[in-house]
CHARMM-style PDB file with segment names, atoms N, HN, CA, C and O in Angstrom:
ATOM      1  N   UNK     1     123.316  81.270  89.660  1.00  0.00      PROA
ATOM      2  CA  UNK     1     123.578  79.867  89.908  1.00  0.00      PROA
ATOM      3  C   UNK     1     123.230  79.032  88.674  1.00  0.00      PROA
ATOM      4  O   UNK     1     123.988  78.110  88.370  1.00  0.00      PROA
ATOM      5  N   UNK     2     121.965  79.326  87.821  1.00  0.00      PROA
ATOM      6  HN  UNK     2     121.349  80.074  88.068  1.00  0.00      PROA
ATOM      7  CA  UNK     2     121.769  78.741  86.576  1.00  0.00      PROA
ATOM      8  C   UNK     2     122.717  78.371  85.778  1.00  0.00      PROA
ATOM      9  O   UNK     2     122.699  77.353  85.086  1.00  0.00      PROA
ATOM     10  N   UNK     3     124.008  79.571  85.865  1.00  0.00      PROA
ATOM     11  HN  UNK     3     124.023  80.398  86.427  1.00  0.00      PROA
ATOM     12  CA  UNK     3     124.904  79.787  84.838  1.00  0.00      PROA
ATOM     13  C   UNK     3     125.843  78.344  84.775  1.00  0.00      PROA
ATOM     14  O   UNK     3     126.119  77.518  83.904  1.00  0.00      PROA
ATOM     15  N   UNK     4     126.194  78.566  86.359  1.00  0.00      PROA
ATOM     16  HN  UNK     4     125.970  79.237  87.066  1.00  0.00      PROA
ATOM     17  CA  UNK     4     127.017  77.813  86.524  1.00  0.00      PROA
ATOM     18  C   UNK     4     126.404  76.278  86.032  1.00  0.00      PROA
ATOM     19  O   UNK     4     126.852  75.538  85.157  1.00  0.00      PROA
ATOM     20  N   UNK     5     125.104  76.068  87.009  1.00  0.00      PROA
ATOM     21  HN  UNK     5     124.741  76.670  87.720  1.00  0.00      PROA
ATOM     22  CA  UNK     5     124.806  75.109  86.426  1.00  0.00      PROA
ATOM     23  C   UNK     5     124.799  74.147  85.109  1.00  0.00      PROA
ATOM     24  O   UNK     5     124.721  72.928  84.958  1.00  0.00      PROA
ATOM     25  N   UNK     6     124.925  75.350  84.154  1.00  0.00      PROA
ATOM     26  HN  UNK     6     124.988  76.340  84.276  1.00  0.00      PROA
ATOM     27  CA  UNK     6     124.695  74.727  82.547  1.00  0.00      PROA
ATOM     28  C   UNK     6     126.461  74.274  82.606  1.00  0.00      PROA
ATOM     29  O   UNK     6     126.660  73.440  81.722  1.00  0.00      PROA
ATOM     30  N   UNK     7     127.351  74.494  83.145  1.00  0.00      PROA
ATOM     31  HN  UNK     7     127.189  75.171  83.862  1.00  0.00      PROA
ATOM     32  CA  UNK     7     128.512  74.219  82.846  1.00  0.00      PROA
ATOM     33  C   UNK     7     128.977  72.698  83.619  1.00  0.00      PROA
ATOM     34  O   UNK     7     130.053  72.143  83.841  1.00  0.00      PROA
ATOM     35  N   UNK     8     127.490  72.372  83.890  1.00  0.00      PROA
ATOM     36  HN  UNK     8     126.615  72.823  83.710  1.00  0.00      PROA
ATOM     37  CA  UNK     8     128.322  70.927  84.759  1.00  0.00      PROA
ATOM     38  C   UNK     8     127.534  70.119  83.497  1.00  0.00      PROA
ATOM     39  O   UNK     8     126.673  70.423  82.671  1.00  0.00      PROA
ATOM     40  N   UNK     9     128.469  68.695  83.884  1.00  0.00      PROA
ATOM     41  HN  UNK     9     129.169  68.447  84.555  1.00  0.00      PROA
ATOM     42  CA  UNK     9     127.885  67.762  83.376  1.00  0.00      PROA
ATOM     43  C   UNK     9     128.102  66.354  84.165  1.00  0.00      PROA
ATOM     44  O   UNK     9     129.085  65.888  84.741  1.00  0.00      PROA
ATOM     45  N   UNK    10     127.005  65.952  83.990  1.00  0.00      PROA
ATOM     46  HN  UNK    10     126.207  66.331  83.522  1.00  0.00      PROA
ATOM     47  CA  UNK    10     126.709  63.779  84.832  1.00  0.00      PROA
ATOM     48  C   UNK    10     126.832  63.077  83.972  1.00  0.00      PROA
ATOM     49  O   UNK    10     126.483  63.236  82.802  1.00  0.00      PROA
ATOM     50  N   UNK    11     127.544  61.880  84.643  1.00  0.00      PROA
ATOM     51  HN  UNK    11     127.828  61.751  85.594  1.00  0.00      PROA
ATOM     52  CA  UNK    11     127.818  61.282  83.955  1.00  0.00      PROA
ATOM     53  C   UNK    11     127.884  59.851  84.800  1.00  0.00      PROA
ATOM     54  O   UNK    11     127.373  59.884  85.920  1.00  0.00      PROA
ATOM     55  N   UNK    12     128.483  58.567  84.347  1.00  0.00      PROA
ATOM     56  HN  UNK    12     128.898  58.539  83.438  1.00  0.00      PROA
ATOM     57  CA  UNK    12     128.207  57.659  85.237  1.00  0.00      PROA
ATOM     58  C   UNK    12     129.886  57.115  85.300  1.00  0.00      PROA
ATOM     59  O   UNK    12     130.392  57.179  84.180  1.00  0.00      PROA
ATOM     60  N   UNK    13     130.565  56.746  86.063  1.00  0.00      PROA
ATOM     61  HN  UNK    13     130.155  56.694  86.974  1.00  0.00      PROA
ATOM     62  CA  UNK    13     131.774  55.870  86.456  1.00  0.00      PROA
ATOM     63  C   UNK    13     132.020  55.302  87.360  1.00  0.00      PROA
ATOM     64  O   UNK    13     132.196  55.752  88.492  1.00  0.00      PROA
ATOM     65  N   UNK    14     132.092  53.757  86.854  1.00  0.00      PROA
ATOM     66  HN  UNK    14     131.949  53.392  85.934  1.00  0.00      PROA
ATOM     67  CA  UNK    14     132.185  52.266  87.579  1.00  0.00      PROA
ATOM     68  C   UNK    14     131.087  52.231  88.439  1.00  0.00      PROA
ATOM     69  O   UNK    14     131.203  51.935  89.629  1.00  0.00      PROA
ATOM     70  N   UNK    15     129.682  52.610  87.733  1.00  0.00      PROA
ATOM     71  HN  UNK    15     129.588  52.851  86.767  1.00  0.00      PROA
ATOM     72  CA  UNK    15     128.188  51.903  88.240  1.00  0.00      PROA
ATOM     73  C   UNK    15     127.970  53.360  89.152  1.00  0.00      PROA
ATOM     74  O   UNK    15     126.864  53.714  89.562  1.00  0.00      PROA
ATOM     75  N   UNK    16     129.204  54.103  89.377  1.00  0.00      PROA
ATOM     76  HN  UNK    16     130.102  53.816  89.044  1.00  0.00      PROA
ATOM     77  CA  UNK    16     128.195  55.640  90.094  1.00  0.00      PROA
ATOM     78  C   UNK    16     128.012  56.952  89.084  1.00  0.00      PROA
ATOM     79  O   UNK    16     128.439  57.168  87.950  1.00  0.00      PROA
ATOM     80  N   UNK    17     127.217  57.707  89.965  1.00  0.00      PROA
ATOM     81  HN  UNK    17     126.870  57.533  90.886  1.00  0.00      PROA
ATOM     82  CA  UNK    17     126.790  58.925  89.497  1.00  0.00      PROA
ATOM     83  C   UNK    17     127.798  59.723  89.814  1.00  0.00      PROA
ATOM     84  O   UNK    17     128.085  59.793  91.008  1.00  0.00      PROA
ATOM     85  N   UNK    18     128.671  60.608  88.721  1.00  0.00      PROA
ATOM     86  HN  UNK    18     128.437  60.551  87.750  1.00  0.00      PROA
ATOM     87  CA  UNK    18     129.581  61.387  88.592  1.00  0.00      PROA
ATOM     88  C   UNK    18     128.719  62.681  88.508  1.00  0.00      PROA
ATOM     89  O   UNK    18     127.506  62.789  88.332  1.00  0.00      PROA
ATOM     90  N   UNK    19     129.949  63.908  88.733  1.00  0.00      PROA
ATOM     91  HN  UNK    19     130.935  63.820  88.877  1.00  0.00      PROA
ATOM     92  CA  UNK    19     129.587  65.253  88.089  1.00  0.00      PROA
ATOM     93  C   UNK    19     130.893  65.624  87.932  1.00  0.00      PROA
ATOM     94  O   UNK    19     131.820  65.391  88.707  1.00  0.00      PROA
ATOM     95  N   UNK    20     130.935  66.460  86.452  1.00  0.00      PROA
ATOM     96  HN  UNK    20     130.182  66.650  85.822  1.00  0.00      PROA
ATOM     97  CA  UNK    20     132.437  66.718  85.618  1.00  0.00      PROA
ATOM     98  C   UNK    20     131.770  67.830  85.815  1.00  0.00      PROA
ATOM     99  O   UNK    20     130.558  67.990  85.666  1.00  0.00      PROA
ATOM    100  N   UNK    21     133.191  69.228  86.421  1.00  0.00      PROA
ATOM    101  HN  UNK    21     134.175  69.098  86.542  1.00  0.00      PROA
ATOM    102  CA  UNK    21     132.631  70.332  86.178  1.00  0.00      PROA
ATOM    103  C   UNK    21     134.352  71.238  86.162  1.00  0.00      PROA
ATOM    104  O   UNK    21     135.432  70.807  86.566  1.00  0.00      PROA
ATOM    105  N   UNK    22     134.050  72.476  85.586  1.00  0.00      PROA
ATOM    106  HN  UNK    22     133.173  72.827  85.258  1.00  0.00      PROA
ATOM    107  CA  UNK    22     135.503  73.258  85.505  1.00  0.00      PROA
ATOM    108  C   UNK    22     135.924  73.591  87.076  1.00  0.00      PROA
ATOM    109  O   UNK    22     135.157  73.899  87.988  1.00  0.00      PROA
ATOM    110  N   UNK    23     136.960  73.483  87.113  1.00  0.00      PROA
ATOM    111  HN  UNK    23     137.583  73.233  86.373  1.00  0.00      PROA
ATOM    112  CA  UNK    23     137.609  73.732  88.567  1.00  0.00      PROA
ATOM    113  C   UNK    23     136.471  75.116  88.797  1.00  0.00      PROA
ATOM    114  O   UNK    23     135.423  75.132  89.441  1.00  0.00      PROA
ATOM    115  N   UNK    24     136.997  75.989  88.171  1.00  0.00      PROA
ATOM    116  HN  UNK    24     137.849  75.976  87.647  1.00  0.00      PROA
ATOM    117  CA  UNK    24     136.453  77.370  88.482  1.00  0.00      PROA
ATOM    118  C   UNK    24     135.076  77.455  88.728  1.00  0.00      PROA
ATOM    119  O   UNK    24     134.725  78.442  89.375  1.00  0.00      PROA
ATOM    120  N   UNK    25     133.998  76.474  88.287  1.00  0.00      PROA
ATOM    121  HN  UNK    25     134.283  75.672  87.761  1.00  0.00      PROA
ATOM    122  CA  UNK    25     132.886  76.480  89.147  1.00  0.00      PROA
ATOM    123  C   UNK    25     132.396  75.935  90.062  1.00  0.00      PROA
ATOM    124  O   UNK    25     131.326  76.185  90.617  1.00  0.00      PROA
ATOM    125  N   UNK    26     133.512  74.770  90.388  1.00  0.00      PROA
ATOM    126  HN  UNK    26     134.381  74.567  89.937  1.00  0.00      PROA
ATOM    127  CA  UNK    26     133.396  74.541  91.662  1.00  0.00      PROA
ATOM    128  C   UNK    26     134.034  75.027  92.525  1.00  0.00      PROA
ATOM    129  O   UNK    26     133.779  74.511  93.613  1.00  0.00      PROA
ATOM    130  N   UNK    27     135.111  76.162  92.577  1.00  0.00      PROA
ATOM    131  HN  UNK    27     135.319  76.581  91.693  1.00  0.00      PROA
ATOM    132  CA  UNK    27     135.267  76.957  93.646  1.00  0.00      PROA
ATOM    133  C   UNK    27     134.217  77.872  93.830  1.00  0.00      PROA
ATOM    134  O   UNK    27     134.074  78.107  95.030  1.00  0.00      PROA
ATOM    135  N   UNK    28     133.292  78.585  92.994  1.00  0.00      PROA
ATOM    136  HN  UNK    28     133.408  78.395  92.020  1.00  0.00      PROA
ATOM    137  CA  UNK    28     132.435  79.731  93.335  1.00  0.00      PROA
ATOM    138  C   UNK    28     131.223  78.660  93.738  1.00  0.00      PROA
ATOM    139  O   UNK    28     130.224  79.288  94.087  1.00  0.00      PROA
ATOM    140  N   UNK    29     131.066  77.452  93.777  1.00  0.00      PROA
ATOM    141  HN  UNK    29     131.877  76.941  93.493  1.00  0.00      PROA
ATOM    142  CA  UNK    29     129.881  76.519  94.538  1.00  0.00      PROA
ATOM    143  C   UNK    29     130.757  76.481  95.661  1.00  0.00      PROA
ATOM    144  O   UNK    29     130.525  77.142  96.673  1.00  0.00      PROA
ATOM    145  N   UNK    30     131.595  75.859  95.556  1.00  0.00      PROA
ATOM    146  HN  UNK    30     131.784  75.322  94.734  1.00  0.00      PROA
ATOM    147  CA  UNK    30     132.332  75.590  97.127  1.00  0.00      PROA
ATOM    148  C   UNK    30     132.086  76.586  98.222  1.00  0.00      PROA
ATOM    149  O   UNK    30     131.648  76.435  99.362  1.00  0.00      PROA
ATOM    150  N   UNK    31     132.499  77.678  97.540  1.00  0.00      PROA
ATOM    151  HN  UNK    31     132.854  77.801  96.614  1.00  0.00      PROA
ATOM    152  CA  UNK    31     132.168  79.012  97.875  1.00  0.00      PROA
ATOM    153  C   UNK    31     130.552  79.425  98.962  1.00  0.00      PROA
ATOM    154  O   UNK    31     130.308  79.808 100.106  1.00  0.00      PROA
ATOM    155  N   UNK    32     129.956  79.124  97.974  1.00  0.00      PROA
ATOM    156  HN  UNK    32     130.154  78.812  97.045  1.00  0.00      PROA
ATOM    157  CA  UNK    32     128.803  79.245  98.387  1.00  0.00      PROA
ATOM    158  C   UNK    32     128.192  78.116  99.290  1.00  0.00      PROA
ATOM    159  O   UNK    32     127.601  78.340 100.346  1.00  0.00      PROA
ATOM    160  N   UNK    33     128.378  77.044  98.820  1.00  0.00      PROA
ATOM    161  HN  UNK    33     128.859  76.862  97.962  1.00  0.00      PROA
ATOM    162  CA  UNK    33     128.081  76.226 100.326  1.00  0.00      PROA
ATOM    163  C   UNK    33     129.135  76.263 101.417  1.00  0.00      PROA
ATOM    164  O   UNK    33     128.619  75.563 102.288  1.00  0.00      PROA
ATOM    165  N   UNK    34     130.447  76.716 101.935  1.00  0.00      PROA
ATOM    166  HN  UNK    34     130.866  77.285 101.228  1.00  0.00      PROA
ATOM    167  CA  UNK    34     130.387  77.145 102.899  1.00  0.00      PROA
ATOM    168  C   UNK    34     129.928  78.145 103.654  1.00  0.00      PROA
ATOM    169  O   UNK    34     129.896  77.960 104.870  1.00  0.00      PROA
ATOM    170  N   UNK    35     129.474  79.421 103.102  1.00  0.00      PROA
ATOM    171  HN  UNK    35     129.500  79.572 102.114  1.00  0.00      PROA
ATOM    172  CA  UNK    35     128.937  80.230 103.889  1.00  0.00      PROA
ATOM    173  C   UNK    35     127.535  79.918 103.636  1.00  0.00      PROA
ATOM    174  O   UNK    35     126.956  80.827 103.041  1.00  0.00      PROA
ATOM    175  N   UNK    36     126.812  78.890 103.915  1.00  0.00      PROA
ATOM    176  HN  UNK    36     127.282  78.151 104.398  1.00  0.00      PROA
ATOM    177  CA  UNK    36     125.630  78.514 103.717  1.00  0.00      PROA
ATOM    178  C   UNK    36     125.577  77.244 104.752  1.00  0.00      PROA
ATOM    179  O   UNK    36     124.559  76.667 105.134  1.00  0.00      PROA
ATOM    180  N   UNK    37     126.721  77.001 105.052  1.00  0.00      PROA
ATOM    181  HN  UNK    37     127.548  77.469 104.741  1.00  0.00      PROA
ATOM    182  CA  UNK    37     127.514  75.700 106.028  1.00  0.00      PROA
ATOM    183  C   UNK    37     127.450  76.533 107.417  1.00  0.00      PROA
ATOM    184  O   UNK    37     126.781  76.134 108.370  1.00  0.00      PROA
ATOM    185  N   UNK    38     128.491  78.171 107.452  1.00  0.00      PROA
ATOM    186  HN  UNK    38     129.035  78.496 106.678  1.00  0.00      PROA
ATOM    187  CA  UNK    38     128.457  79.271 108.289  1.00  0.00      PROA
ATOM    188  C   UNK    38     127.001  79.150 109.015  1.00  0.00      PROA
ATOM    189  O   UNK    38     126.622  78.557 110.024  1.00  0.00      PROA
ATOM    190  N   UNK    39     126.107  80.297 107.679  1.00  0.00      PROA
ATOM    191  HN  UNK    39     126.416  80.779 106.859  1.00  0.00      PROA
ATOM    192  CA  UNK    39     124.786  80.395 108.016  1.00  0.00      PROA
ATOM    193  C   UNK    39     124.052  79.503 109.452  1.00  0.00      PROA
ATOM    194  O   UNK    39     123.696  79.817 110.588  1.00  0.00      PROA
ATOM    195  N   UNK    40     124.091  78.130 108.548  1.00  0.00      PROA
ATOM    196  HN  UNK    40     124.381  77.875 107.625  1.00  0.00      PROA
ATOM    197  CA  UNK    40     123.755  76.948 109.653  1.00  0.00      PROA
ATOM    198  C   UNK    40     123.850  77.177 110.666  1.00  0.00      PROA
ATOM    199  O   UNK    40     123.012  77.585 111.470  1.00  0.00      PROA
ATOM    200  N   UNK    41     125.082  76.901 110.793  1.00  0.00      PROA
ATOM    201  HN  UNK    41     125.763  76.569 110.140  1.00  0.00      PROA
ATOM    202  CA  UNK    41     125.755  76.720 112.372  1.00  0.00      PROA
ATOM    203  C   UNK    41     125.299  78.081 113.264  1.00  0.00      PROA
ATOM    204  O   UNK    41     124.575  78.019 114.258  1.00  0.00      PROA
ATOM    205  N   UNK    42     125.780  79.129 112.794  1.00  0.00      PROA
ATOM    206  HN  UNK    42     126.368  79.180 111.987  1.00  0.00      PROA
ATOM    207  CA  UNK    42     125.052  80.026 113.459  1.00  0.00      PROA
ATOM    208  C   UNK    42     123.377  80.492 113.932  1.00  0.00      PROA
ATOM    209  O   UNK    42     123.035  81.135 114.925  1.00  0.00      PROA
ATOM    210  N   UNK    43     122.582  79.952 112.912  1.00  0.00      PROA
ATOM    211  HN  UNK    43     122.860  79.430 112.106  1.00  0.00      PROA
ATOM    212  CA  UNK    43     121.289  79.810 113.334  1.00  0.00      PROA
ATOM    213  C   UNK    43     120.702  78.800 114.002  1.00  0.00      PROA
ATOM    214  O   UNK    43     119.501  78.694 114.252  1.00  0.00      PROA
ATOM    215  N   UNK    44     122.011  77.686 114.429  1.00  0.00      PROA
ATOM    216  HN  UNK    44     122.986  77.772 114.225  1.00  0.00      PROA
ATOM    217  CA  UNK    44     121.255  76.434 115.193  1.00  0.00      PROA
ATOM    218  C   UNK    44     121.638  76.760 116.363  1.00  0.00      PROA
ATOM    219  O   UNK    44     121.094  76.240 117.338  1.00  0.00      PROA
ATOM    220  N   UNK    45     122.900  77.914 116.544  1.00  0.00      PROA
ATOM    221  HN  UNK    45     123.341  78.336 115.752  1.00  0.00      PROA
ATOM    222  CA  UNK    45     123.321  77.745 118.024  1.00  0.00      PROA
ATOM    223  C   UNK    45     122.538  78.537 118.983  1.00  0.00      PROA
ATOM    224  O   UNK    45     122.135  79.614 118.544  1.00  0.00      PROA
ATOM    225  N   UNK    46     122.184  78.195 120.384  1.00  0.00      PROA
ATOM    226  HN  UNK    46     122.511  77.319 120.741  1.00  0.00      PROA
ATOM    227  CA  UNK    46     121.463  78.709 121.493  1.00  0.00      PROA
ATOM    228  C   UNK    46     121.889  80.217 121.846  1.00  0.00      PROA
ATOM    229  O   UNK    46     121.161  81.203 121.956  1.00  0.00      PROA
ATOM    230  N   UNK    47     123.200  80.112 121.982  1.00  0.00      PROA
ATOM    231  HN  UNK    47     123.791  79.311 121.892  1.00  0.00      PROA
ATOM    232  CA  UNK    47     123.840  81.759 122.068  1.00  0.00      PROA
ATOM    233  C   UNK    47     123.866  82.727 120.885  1.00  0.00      PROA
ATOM    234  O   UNK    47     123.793  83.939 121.087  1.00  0.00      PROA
ATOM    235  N   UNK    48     123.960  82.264 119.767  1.00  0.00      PROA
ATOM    236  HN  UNK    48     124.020  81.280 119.603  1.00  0.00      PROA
ATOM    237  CA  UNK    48     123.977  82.826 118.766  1.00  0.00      PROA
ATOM    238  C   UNK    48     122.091  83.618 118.910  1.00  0.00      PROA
ATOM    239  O   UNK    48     121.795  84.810 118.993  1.00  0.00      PROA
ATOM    240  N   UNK    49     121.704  83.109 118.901  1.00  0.00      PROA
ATOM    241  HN  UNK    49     121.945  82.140 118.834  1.00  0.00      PROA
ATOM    242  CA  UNK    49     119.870  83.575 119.259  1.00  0.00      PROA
ATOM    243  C   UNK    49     120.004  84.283 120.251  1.00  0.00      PROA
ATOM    244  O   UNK    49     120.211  85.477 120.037  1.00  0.00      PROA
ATOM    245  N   UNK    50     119.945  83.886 121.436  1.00  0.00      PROA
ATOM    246  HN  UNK    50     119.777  82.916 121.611  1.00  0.00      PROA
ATOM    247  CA  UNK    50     120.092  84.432 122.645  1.00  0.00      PROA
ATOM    248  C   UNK    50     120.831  85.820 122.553  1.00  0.00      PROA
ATOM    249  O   UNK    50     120.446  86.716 123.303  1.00  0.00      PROA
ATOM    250  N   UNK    51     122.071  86.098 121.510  1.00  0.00      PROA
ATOM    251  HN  UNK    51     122.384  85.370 120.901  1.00  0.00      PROA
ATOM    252  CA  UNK    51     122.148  87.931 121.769  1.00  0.00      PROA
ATOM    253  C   UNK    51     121.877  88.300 120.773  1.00  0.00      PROA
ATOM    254  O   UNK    51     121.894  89.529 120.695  1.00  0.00      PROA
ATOM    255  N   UNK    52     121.539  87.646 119.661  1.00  0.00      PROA
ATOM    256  HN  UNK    52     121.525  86.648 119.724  1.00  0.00      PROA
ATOM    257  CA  UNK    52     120.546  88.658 118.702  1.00  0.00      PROA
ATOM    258  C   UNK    52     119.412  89.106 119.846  1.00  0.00      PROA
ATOM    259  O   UNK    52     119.325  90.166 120.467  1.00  0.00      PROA
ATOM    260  N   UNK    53     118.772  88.189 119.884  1.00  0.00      PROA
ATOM    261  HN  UNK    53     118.844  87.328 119.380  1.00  0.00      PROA
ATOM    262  CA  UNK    53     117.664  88.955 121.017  1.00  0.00      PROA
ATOM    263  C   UNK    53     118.293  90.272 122.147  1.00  0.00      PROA
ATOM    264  O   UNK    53     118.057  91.480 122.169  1.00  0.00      PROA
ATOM    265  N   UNK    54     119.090  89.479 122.933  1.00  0.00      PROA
ATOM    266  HN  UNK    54     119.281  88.498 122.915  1.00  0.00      PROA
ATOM    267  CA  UNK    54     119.723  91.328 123.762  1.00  0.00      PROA
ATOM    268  C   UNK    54     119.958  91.956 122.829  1.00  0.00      PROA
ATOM    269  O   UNK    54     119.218  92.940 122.810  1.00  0.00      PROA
ATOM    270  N   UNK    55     120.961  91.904 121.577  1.00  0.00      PROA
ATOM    271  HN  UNK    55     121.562  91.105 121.593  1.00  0.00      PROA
ATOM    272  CA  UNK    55     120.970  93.207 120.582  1.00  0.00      PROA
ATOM    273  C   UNK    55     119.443  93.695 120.530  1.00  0.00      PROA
ATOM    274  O   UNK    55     119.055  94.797 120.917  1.00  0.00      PROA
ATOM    275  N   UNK    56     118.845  92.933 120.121  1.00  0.00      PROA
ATOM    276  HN  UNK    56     119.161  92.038 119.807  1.00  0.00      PROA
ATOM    277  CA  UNK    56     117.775  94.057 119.687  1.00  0.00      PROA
ATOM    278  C   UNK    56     116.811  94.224 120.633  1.00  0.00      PROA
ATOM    279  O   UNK    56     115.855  94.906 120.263  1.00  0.00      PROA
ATOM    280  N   UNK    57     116.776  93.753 121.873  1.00  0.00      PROA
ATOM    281  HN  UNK    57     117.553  93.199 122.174  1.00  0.00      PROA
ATOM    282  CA  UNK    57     116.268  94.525 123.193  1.00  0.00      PROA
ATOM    283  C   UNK    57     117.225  95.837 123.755  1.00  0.00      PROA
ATOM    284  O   UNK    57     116.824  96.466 124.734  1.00  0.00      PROA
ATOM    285  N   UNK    58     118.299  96.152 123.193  1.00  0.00      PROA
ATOM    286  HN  UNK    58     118.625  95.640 122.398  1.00  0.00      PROA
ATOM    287  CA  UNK    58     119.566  97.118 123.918  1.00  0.00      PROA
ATOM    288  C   UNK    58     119.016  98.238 122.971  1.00  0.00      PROA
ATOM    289  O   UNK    58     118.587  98.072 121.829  1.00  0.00      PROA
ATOM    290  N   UNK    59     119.120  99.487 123.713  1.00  0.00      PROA
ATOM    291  HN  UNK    59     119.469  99.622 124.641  1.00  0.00      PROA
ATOM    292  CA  UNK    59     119.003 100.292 123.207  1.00  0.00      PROA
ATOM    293  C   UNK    59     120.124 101.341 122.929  1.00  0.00      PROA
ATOM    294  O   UNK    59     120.121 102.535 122.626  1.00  0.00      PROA
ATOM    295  N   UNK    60     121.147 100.339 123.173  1.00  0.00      PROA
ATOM    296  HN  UNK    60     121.150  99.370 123.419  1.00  0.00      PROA
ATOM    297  CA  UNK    60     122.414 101.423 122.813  1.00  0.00      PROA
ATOM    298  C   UNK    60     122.877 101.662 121.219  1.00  0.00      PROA
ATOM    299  O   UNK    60     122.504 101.113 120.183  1.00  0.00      PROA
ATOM    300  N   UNK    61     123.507 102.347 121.387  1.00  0.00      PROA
ATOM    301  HN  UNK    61     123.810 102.793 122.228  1.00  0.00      PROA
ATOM    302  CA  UNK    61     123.972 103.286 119.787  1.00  0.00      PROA
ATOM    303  C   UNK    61     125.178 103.677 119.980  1.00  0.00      PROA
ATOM    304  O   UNK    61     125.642 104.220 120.982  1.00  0.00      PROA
ATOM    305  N   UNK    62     125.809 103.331 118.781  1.00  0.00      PROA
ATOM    306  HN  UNK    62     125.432 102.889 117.967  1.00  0.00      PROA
ATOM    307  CA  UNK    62     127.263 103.454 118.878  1.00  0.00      PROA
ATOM    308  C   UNK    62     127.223 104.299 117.195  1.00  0.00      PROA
ATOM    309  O   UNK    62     126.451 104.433 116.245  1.00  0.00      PROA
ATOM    310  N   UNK    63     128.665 104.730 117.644  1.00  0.00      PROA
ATOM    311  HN  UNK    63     129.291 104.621 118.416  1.00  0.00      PROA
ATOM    312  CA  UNK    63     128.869 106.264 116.317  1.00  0.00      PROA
ATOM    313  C   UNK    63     129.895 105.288 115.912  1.00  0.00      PROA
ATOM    314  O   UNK    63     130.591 104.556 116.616  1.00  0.00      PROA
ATOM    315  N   UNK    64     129.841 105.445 114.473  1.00  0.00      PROA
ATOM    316  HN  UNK    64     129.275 106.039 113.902  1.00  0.00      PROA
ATOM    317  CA  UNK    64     131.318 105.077 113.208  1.00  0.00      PROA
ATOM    318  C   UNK    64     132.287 104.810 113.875  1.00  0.00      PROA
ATOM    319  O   UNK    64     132.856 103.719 113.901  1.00  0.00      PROA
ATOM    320  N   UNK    65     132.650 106.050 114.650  1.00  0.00      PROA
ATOM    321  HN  UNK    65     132.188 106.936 114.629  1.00  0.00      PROA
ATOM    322  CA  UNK    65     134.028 105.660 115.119  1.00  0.00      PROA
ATOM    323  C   UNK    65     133.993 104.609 116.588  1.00  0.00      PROA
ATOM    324  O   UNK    65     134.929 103.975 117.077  1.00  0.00      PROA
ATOM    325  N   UNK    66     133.101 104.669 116.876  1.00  0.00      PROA
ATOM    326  HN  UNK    66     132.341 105.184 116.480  1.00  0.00      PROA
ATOM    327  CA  UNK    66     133.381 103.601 118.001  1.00  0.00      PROA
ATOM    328  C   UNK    66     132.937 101.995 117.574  1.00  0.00      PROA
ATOM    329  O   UNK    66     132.891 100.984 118.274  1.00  0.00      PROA
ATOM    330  N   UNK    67     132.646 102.193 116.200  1.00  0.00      PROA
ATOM    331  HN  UNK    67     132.683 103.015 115.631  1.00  0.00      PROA
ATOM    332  CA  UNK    67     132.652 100.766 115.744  1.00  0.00      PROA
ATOM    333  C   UNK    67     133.807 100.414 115.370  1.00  0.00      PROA
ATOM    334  O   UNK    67     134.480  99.567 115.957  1.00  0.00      PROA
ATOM    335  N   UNK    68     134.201 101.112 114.217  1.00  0.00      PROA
ATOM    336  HN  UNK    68     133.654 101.801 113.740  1.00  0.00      PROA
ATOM    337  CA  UNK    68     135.644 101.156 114.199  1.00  0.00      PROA
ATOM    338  C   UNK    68     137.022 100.506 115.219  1.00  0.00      PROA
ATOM    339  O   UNK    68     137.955  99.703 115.193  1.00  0.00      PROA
ATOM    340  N   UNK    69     136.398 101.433 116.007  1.00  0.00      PROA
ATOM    341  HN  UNK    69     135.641 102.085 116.028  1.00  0.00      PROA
ATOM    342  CA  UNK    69     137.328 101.251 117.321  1.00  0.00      PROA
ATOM    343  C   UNK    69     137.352  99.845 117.879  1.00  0.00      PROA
ATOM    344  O   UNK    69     138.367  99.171 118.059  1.00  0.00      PROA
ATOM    345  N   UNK    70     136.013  99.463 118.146  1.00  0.00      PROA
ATOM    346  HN  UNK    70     135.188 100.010 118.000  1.00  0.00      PROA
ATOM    347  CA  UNK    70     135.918  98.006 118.673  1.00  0.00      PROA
ATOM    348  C   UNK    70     136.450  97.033 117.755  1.00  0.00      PROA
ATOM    349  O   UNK    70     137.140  96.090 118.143  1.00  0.00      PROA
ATOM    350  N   UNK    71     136.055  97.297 116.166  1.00  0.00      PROA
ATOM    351  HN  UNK    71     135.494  98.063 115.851  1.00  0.00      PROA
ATOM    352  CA  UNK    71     136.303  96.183 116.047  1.00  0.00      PROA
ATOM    353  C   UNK    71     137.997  96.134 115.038  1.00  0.00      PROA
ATOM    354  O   UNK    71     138.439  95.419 114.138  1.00  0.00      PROA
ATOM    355  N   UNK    72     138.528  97.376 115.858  1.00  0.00      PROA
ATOM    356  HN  UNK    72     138.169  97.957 116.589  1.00  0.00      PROA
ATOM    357  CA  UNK    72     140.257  97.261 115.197  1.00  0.00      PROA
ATOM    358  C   UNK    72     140.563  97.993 114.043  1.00  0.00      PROA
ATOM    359  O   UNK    72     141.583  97.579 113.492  1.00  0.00      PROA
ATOM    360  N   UNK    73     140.018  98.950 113.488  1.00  0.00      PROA
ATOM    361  HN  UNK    73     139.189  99.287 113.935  1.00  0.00      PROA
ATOM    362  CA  UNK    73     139.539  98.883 111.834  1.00  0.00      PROA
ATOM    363  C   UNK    73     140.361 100.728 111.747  1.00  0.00      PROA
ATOM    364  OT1 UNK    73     140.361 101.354 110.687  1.00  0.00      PROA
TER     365      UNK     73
END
């Protein structure tokens, strides 16, 4: 992230705070704050918690291929 960082630059236009940066590093930021946007949402939601917990109270086990299987692959 440093990297990218050194490639921006601030600046000020018509009394605000700008940031000039190459397209290309703001898609790999963009990038990264949406699945950091994802993250969120999934750790705020009630259900999202709620079957992590049954997952890891279940003691079932599934083989390669029946992951596979479920999930289309």
């Amino acid at each position: 992230m440093d990297a990218l960082i050194k490639k921006v630059n601030t600046g000020v236009f018509n009394s605000k705070p700008v940031v000039v940066m190459p397209i290309s590093v703001w898609d790999k930021m963009r990038g990264k704050i949406d699945e950091m946007q994802e993250d969120l949402e999934m750790y705020m939601s009630e259900n999202y918690k709620k079957n992590i917990l049954k997952s890891r109270a279940s003691k079932k086990i599934y083989t390669s291929d029946q992951v596979r299987k479920k999930l289309g692959l």
